[in-house]
C-alpha positions as CSV (number, residue, x, y, z in Angstrom):
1,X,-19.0,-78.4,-44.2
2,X,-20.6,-81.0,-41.8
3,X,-19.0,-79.6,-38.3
4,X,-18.4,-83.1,-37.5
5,X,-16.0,-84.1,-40.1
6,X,-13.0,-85.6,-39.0
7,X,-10.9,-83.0,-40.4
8,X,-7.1,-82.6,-38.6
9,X,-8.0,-81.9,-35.4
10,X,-4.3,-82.6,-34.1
11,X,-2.8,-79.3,-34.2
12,X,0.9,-78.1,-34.3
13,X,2.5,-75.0,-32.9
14,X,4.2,-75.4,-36.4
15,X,1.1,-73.8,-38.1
16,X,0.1,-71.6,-35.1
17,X,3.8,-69.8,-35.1
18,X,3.8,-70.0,-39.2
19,X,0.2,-68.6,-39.4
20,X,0.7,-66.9,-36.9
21,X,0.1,-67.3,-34.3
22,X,-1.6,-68.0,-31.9
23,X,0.0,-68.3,-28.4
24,X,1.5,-69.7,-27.1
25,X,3.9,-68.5,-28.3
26,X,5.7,-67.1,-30.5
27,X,4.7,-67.6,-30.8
28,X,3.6,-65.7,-29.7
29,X,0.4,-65.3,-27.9
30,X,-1.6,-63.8,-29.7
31,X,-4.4,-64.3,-32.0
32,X,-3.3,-63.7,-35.3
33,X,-4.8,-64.7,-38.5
34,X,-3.6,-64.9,-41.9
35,X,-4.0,-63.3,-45.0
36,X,-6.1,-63.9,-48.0
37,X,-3.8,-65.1,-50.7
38,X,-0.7,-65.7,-48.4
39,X,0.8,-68.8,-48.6
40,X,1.7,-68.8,-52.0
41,X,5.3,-69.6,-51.5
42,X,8.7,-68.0,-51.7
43,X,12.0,-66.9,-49.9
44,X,13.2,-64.5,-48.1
45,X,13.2,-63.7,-44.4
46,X,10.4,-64.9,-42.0
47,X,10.4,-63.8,-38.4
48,X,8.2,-64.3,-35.4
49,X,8.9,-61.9,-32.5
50,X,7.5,-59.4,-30.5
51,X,7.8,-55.5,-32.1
52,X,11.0,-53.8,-30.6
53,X,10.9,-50.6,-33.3
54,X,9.1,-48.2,-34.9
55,X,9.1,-46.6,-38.2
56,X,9.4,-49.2,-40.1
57,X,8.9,-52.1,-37.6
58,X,11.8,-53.6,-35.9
59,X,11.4,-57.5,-35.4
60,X,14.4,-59.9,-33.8
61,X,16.7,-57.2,-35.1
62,X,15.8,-56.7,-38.1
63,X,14.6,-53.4,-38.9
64,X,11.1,-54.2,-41.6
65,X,10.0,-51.4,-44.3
66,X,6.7,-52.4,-43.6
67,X,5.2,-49.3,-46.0
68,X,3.9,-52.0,-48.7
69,X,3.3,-54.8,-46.5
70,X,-0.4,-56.1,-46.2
71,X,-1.1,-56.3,-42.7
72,X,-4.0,-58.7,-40.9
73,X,-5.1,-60.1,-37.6
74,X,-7.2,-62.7,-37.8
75,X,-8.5,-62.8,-41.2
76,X,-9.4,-58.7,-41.0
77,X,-7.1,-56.1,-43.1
78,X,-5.3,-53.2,-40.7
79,X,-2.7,-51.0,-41.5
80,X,0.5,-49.9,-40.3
81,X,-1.4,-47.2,-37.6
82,X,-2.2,-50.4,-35.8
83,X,1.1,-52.1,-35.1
84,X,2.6,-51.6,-31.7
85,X,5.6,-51.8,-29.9
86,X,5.1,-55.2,-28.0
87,X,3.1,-56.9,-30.5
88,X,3.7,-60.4,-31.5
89,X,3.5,-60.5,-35.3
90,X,5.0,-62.8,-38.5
91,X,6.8,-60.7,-40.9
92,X,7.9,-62.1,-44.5
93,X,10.0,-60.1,-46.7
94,X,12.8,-59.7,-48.8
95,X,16.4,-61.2,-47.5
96,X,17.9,-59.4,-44.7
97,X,20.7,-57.2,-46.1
98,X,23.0,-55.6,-43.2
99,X,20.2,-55.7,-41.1
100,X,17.3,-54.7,-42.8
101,X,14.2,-55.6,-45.2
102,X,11.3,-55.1,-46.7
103,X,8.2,-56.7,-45.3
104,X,5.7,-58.1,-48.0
105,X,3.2,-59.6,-45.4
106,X,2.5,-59.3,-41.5
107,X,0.1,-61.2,-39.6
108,X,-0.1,-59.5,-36.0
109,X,-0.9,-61.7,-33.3
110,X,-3.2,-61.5,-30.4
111,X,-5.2,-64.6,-29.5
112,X,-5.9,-64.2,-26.2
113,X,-8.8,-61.8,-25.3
114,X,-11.0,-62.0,-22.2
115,X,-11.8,-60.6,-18.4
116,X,-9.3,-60.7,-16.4
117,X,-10.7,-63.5,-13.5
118,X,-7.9,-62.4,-11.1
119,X,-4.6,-61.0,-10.1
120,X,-1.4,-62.0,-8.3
121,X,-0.8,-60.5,-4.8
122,X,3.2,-59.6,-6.2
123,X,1.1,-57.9,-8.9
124,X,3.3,-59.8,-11.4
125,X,0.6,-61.8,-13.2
126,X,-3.1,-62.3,-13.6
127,X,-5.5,-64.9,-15.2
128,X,-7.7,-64.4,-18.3
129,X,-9.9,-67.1,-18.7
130,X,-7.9,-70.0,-17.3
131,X,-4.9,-68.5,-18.9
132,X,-2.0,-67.4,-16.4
133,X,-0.6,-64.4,-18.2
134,X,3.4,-63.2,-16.4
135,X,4.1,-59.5,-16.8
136,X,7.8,-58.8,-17.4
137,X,9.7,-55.2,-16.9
138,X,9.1,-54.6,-20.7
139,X,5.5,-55.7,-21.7
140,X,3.9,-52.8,-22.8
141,X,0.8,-51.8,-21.8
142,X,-1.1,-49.8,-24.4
143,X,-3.4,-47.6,-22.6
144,X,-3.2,-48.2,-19.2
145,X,0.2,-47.3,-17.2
146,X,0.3,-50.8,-15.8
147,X,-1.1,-53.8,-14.1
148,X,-2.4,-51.9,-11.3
149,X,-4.1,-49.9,-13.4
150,X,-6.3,-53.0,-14.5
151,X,-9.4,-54.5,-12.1
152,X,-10.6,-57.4,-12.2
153,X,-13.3,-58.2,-14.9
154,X,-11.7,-55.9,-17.4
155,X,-11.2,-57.3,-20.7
156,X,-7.8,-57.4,-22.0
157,X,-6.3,-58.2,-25.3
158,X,-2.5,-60.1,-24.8
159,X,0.2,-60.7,-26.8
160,X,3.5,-62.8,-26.1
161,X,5.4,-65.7,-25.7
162,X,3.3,-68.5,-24.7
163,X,3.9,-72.4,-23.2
164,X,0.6,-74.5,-24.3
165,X,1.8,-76.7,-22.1
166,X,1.3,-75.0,-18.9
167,X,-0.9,-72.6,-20.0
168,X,0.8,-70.0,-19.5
169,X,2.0,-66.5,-21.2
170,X,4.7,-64.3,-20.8
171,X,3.0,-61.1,-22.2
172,X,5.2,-58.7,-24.3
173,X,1.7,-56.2,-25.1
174,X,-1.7,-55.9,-22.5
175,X,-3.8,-53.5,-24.2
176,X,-7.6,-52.6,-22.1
177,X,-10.7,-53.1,-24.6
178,X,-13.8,-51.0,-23.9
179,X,-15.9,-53.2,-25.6
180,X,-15.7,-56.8,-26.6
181,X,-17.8,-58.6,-29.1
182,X,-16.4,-61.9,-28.4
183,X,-13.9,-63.4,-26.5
184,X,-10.7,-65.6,-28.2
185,X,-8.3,-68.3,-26.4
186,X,-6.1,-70.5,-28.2
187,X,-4.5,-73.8,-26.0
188,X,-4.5,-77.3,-25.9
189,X,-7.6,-79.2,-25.2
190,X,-7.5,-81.3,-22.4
191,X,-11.3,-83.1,-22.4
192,X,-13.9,-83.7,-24.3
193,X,-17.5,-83.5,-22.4
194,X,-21.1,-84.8,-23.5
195,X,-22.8,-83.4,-26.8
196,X,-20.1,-80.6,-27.9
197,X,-18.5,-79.6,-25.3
198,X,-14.8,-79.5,-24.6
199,X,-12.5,-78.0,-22.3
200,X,-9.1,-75.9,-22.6
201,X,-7.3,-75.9,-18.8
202,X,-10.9,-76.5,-17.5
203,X,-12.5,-74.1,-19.5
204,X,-15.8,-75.3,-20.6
205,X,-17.0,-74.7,-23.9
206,X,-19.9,-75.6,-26.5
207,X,-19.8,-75.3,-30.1
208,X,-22.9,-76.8,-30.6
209,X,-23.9,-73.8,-32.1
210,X,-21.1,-72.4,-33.7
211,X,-21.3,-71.1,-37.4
212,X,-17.7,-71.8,-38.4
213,X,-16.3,-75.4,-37.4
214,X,-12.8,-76.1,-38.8
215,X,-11.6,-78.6,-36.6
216,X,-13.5,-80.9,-34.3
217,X,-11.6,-80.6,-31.0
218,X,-9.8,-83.9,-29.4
219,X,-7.5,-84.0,-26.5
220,X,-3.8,-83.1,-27.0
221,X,-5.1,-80.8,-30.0
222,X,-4.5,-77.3,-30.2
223,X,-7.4,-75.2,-31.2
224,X,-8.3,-71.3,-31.7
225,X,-11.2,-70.6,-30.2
226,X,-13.4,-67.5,-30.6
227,X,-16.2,-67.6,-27.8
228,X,-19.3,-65.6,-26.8
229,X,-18.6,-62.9,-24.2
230,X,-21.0,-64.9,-21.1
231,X,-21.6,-68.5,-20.5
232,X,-24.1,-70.0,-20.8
233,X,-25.4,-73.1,-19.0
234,X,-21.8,-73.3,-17.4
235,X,-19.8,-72.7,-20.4
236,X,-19.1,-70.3,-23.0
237,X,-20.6,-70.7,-26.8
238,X,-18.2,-70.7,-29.6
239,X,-18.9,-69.0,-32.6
240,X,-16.0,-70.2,-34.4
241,X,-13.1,-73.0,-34.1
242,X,-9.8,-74.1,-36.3
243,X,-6.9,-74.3,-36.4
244,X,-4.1,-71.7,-37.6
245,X,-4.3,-72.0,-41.2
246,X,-0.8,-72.4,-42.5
247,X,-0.6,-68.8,-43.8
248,X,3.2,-69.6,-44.5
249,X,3.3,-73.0,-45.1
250,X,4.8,-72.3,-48.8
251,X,7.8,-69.9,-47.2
252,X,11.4,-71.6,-47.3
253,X,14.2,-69.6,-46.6
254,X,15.8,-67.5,-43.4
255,X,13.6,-67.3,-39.9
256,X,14.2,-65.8,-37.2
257,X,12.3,-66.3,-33.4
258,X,12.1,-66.9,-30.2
259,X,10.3,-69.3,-28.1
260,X,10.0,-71.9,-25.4
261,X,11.0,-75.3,-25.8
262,X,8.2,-77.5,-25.7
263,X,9.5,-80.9,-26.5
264,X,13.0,-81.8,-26.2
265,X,14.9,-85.2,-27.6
266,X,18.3,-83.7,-27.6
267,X,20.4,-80.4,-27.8
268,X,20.1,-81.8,-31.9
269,X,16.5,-82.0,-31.9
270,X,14.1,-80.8,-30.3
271,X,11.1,-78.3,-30.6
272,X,10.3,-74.5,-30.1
273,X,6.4,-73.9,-29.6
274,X,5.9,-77.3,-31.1
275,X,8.2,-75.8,-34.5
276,X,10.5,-78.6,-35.2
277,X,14.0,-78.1,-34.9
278,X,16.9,-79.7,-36.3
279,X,19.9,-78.4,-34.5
280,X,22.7,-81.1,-35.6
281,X,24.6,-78.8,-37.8
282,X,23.6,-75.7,-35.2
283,X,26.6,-73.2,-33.5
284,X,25.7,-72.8,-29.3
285,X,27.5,-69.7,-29.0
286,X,26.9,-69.8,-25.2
287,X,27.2,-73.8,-25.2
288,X,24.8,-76.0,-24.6
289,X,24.2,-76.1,-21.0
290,X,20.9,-74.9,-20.5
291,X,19.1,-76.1,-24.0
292,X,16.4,-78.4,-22.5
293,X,12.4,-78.3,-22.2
294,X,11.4,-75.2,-21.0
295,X,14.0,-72.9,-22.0
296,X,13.4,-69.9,-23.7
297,X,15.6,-69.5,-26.6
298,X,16.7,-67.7,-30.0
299,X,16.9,-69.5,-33.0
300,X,18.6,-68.7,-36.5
301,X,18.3,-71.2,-39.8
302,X,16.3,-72.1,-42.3
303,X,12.8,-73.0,-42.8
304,X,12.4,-76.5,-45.2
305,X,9.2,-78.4,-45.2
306,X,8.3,-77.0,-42.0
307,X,11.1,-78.0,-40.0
308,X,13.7,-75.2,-38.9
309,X,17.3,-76.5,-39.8
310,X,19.0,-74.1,-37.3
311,X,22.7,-72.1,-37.9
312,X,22.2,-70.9,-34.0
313,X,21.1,-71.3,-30.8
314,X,21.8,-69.5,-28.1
315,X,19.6,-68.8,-24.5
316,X,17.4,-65.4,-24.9
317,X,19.2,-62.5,-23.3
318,X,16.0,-61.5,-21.2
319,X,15.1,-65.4,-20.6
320,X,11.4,-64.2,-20.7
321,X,9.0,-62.3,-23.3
322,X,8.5,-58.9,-21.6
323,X,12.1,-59.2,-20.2
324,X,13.4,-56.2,-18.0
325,X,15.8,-54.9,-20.2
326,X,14.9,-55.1,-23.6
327,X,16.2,-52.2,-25.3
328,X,13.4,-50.5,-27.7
329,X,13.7,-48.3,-31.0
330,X,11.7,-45.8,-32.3
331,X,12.3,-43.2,-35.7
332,X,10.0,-40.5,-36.1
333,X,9.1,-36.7,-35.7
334,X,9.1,-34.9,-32.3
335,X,6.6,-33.2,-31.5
336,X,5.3,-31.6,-27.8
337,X,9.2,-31.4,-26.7
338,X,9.3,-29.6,-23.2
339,X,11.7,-26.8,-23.0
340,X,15.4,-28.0,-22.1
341,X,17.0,-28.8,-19.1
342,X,18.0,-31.7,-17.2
343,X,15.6,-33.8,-18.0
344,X,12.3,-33.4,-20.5
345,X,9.9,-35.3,-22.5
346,X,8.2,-35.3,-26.3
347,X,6.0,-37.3,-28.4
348,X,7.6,-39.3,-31.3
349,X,5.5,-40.3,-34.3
350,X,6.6,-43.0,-36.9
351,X,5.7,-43.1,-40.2
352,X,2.9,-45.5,-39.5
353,X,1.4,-42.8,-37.8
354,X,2.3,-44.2,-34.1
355,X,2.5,-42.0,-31.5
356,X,4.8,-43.2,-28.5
357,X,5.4,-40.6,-25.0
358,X,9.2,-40.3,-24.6
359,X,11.1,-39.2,-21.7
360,X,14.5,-38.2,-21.1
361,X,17.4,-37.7,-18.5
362,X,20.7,-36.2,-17.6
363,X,22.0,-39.5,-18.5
364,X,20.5,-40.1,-21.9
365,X,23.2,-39.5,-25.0
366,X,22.4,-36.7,-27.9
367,X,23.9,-37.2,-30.8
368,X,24.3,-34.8,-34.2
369,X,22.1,-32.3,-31.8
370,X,21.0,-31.5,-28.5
371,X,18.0,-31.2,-26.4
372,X,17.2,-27.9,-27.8
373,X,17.1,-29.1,-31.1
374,X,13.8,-31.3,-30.3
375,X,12.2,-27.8,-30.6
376,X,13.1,-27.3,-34.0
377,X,9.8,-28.1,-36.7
378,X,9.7,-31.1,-37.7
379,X,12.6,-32.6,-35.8
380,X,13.7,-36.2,-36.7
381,X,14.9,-38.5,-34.4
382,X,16.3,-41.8,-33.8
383,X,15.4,-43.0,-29.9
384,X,16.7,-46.4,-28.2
385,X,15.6,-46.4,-24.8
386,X,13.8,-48.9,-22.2
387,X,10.3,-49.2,-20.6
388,X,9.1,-47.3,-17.9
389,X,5.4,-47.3,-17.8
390,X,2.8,-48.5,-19.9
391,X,4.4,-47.7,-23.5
392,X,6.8,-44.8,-22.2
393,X,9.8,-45.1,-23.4
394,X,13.3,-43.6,-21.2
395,X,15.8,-42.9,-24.1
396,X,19.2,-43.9,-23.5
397,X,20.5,-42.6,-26.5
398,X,18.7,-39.8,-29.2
399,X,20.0,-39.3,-32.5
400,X,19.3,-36.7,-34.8
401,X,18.5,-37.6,-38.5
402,X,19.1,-35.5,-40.9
């Protein structure tokens, strides 16, 4: 294909969130991909969120058997050792039955990755190429214990809710890379330069060069971007640029997610990370005060030509991706259990293999057992608890599984 083919080069966030992703939210900020093969059609539950569970993944609620599910980021298989708590993703599976369902396909989502250019004094955000990225009491940092456990120039890989508009991110997953082969940004562009050159919140790049051309950027169009790793002549060379393909594009049937409003005509109609939303027949439980551009909200309905026809909408209990708060879940084995006493710690593993450093306290709840029963082999355990640091999770509550 000629690279300068007028193909759409006027993105949506509809195909970002329904590929998946890409950030802005959840959007979700991330870079996803999409699957070979996917888009095929058919109903069933689609939801866009960051991961709350493990153990059979645990998006908006609903608690995904994701041991059949093919899994990709970005047009690359992974497997179920590679999801995270944090993670943005796009799960589609079976209807939701009392809670729970069986995922058929998962597209994870991480398109931000890049140096981190600088840091906030509070130490409550940084910058990642032109990218203001807002750490919350719950994003979960994968390997390091926190922001201040970054520098600058480290590369980072981001997941979470994301506002094209403002270029901005609420992270819900920060995870360190040692080594970076190439850089990835997704956002609106907001100029075109001379020759092939275009910018994305000042961000100059060139895809003169570039092998893969998708989509021929033009202002107001958003655009995935995957860039060399140094500039070059003042800006950095892509290697590849499109848009989301529309992984889902054939899915009608329940969804699920949460996101920013990004355009907004009326509490009827208006627009979550670009996704259109018709809200006329919609419940508010918590009213509508509050519903307007920029608010971060959940919504519930049904996907139909690529509008959502919501049954709810109500204001996000954290108001933020990476919310203080937001109360995690984990099922798995224990393993590494410290002897009892007031307070302890052990290592839960999922059935994906994911390994994830819990603590807990006086105050934390035992149910079916007791803290001397994490010593037993092969101990099986159901953990809701909160963030401390990095990905450690303070249980509130432990229940044994028998």
């Amino acid at each position: 294909m000629n690279k300068h083919d007028p193909i759409e080069a006027g993105l949506t966030r509809r195909q970002t969130l329904l590929a998946m992703l890409g950030a802005a939210g959840l959007s979700a900020c991330g870079g996803g991909g999409d699957v070979a093969g996917v888009g095929q059609g058919g109903t069933g539950a689609f939801s866009v969120g960051p991961i709350t569970g493990l153990g059979s993944i645990i998006v908006n609620g609903i608690r995904y058997d994701d041991s059949r599910a093919s899994i990709s980021d970005d047009d690359s298989p992974f497997g179920r050792e590679d999801l995270r708590l944090g993670m943005v993703v796009a799960v589609q599976g079976s209807p939701a039955v009392l809670g729970q369902s069986t995922a058929t396909r998962i597209v994870l989502g991480g398109e931000l990755v890049g140096p981190i250019a600088s840091r906030a004094v509070d130490g409550l955000s940084f910058v990642v190429l032109g990218q203001t990225v807002n750490i919350g009491g719950s994003t979960v940092f994968a390997n390091r214990s926190g922001l201040s456990a970054l520098n600058t120039n480290d590369v980072v890989e981001v997941h979470g809710i994301a506002n094209p508009a403002n270029d901005s991110i609420d992270a819900t997953y920060v995870e360190y890379k040692s080594l970076a082969s190439e850089y990835r940004i997704q956002g609106i562009v907001d100029s075109i330069g001379a020759g092939d050159r275009f910018t994305i919140n000042g961000l100059q790049m060139d895809y003169t060069d570039a092998d893969d051309v998708r989509v021929i950027p033009v202002v107001g169009a958003l655009v995935r971007v995957r860039l060399a790793t140094a500039p070059v002549d003042g800006a950095y060379p892509v290697n590849r640029i499109r848009k989301p393909e529309d992984s889902f594009s054939g899915f009608s049937g329940e969804v699920e997610f949460k996101g920013t409003i990004t355009a907004f005509s009326s509490t009827a109609s208006f627009s979550v990370n670009d996704l259109p939303v018709n809200a006329s027949g919609a419940s508010f439980p918590e009213g509508t005060a509050g519903i307007e551009a920029g608010a971060f909200v959940e919504v519930k309905g049904t996907l139909i030509n690529g509008v959502v026809v919501a049954g709810r909408v109500k204001l996000d209990d954290d108001g933020t991706a990476g919310g203080a708060g937001t109360e995690f879940e984990l099922h798995g084995t224990v393993s590494a259990a410290t002897t009892p006493g007031s307070s302890g710690s052990f290592t839960l593993t999922s059935s994906g293999d994911v390994a994830v450093p819990v603590d807990w306290t006086s105050g934390t709840v035992f149910r079916d057992g007791s803290s001397a029963d994490l010593l037993g082999p092969n101990a099986l355990v159901e953990v809701k608890g909160t963030l401390t640091s990095g990905n450690r999770i303070t249980a509130t509550r432990i229940s044994f599984e028998r």
